[in-house]
N, C-alpha and C positions, 0 to 999 in steps of 0.2 A: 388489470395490471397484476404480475405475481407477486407474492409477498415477499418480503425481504426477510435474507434468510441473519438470524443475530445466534453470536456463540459468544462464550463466556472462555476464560480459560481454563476450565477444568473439558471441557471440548474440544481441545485443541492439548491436551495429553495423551501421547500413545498413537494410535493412528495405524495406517498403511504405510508401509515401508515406501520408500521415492520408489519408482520404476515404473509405471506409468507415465506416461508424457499427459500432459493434463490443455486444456486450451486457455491461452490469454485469457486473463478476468474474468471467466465463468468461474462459479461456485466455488466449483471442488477446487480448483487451479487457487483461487483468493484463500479459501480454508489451508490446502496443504502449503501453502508461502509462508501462513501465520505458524503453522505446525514447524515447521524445520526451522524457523524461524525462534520460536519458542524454543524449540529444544537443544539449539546452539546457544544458549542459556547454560545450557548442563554441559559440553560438554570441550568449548572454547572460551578457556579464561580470560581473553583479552577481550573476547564480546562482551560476556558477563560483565566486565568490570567497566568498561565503555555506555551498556544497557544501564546498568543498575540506578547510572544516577539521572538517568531520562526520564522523565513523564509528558506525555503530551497527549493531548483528544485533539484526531485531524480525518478531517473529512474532504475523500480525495473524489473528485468530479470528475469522468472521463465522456467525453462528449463525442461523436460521428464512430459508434463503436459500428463493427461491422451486422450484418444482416441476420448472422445464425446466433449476433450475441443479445441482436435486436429483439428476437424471439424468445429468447431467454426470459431478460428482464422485462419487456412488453412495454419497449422506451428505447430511444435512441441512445442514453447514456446509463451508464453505469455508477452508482455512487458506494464507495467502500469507508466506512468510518471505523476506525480503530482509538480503543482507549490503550495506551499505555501507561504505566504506574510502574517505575522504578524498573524501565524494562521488561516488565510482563505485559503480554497482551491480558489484558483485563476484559476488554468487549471487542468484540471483531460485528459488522452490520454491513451485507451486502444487498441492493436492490435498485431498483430505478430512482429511487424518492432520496432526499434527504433524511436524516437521521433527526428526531425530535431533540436530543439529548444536544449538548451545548458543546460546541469543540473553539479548540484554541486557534486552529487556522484551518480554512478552505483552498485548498490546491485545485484548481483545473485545468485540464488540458484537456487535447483531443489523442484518441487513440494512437493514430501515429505516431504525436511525439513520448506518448506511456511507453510504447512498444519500444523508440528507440533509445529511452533512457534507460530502460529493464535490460535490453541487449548491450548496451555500453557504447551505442553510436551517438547517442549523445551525451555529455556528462551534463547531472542534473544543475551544479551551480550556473555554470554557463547558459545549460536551455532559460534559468533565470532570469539569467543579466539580459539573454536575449529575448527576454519574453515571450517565449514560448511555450511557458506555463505561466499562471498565475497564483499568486500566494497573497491571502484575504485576513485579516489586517496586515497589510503591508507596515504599516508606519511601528508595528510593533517587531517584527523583524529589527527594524532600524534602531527603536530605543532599547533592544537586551540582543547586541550583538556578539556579545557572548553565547548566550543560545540560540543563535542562530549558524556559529561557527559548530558548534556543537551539533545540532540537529542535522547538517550539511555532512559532516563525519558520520554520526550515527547511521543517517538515510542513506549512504556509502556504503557501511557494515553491512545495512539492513540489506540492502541490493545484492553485494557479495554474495552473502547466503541464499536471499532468493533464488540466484539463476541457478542452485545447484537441482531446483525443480525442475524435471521435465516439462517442456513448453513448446509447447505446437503455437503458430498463430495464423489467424484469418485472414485474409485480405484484406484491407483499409475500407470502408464503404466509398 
């Protein structure tokens, strides 16, 4: 299995300008999402001010990824764990494995549905309600539904700005 690739955010300062089209979930594609990501930090106020009062550790599960991404990771899924801290990416962990470190919730899905919430074919609350994804403690959702209303916006922002990445994607396996 290949190693999982872990960045900090001082890694995710500066970078390659967008303009490559990069591929769903591979590496570089997960890296430059946190990148433009982060740095619509600097330079939209209404993220920033949306971000800043975030913190959350969430470890997202993608499951029936395609075959060349299969190759990749040396595993059928893909696992991305992100720490945030007041809006900054603090650790970003890409690999087939879980992450040792402790997160506040576990989202899985399968690729096709990653793919069509990323492109905006499906909105992420609803793939919820319809259980389309999964979200691990569930019952904690339920007791601070406040941050939950919150995290649903934020994850909205977050999207926003992702698809300003160039994005190729693979076939569905």
């Amino acid at each position: 299995m290949k190693a999982a690739t872990s960045l900090t955010d001082k890694d995710l300062e500066g970078g390659p300008a967008i303009g490559d089209s990069r591929t769903f979930l591979a590496p570089e594609w997960v890296r430059e999402v946190a990148r433009v990501v982060q740095g619509a930090r600097k330079t939209d106020a209404e993220f920033k001010k949306l971000a800043t009062g975030f913190s959350l550790r969430l470890l997202y599960l993608i499951t029936d990824i395609p075959q060349e991404l299969r190759e990749v990771y040396s595993d059928s899924q893909v696992v991305v764990s992100v720490q945030l801290d007041r809006g900054t990416v603090r650790k970003l962990r890409i690999g087939a494995e879980p992450s040792e470190e402790k997160s506040d919730f576990t989202v899985t899905s399968d690729y096709g549905v990653a793919k069509k919430i990323f492109t905006g074919e499906l909105n992420a609350a609803t793939s919820f309600i319809n259980r389309q994804f999964k979200v691990e403690p569930l019952r904690r959702l339920y007791r601070n539904p406040r941050f939950a209303a919150k995290s649903i916006v934020t994850g909205n922002a977050i999207l926003k700005i992702a698809r300003q990445v160039p994005t190729t994607f693979l076939p569905e396996a």
